[in-house]
N, C-alpha and C positions, 0 to 999 in steps of 0.2 A: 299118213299121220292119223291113230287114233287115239285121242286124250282115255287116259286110262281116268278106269271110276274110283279111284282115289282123290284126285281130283275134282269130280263130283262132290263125293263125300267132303272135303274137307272145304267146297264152297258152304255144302250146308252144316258140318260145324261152326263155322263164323256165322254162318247168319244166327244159328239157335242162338250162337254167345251173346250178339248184338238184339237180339230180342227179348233175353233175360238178362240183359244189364243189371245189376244192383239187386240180384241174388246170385247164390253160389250154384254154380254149377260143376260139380266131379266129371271126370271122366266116364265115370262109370252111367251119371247120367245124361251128359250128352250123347254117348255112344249108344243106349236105349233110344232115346228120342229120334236119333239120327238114321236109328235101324242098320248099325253094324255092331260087329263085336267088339269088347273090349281094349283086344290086342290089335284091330284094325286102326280103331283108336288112335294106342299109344302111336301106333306108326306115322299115322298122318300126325298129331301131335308134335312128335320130335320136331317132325319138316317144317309145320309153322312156329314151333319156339324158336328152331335155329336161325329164321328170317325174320323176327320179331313182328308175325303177325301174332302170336296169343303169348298170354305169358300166367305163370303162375298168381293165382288171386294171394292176395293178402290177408285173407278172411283164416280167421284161426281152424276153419273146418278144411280148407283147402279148396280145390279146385281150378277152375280157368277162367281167365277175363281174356278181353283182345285186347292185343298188342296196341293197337292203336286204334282210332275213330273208323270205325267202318267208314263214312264217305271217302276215307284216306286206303282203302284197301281194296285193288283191284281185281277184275277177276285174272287177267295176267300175273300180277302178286302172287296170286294161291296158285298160278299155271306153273307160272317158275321154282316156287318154293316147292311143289311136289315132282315138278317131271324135270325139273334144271332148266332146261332150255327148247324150243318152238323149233323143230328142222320139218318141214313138209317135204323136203327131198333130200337126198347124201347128196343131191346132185351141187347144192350149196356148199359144202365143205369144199375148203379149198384147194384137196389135194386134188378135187373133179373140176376145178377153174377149166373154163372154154377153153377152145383152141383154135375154134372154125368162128366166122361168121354166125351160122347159124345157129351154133351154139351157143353165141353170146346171146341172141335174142332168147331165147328158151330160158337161159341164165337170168335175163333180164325178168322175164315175165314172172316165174318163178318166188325171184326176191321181191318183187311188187304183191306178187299172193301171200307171199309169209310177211311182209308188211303190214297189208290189209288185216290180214287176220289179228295180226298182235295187236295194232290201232285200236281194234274192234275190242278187243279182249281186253285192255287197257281204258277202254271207255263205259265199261260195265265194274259196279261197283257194290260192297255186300249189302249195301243197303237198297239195291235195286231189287233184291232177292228175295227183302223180307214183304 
C-alpha cells in the first residue's frame, strides 16, 4: 500500500479551507497556496464534492467552503473520498479467502493491520493539521 500524494494534497486543501473560513477562496487560489496545479485541483475537488466534504461557496465571487466542520472530517474521510478504499494486501479480497490453517492466521493478522491503520486514520482529524 502506498497512499498516493493526491491524498496528501487534498488533506491540505481542507485544511487551507478550514483556516480561511469566512473568506472566499477559488480554486485557483487554493491550488497556489497548496502548491499544485490548477487541473490537479479540479481533480481532487470533484472527489471531495462527491463525498460532501467541500462544496461550492455561496459568495457571489465563487469559490470553496467545507462541506462540513472540520472536527467532523477525518483523515480516513479524505482516504476514501480519493483512493475509494484501504486494501494493504489482495490477500484480503475474498476471492484469496484462506484454505489452510496457516493461512487463516496470516489472514487474521493482516485484517488486524488494515484495521489498525484505518482506526488510526479515522482518529486524525483536519483540524489536527492546521
Amino acid at each position: 500500500m502506498q497512499m498516493q500524494d493526491l491524498t496528501i494534497h487534498a488533506v491540505q486543501i481542507l485544511t487551507h479551507l478550514h483556516e480561511h473560513q469566512g473568506s472566499v477562496q477559488t480554486g485557483a487560489m487554493i491550488a497556489k497556496s497548496v502548491g499544485i496545479t490548477y487541473p490537479t485541483f479540479t481533480r481532487i475537488a470533484v472527489r471531495l464534492r462527491n463525498k460532501g466534504l467541500i462544496m461550492p461557496s455561496t459568495d457571489q465571487n465563487g469559490g470553496y467552503m467545507l462541506g462540513k466542520p472540520a472536527h467532523e472530517i477525518s483523515f480516513y474521510d479524505v482516504f476514501f473520498a480519493v483512493e475509494r478504499e484501504l486494501r494493504i494486501s489482495l490477500y484480503l479480497e475474498d476471492k484469496r479467502r484462506p484454505t489452510e490453517q496457516g493461512d487463516c492466521m496470516i489472514h487474521e493478522f493482516l485484517q488486524t493491520m488494515q484495521d489498525h491503520v484505518i482506526a488510526e486514520m479515522s482518529d486524525k482529524h483536519i483540524v489536527d493539521f492546521s
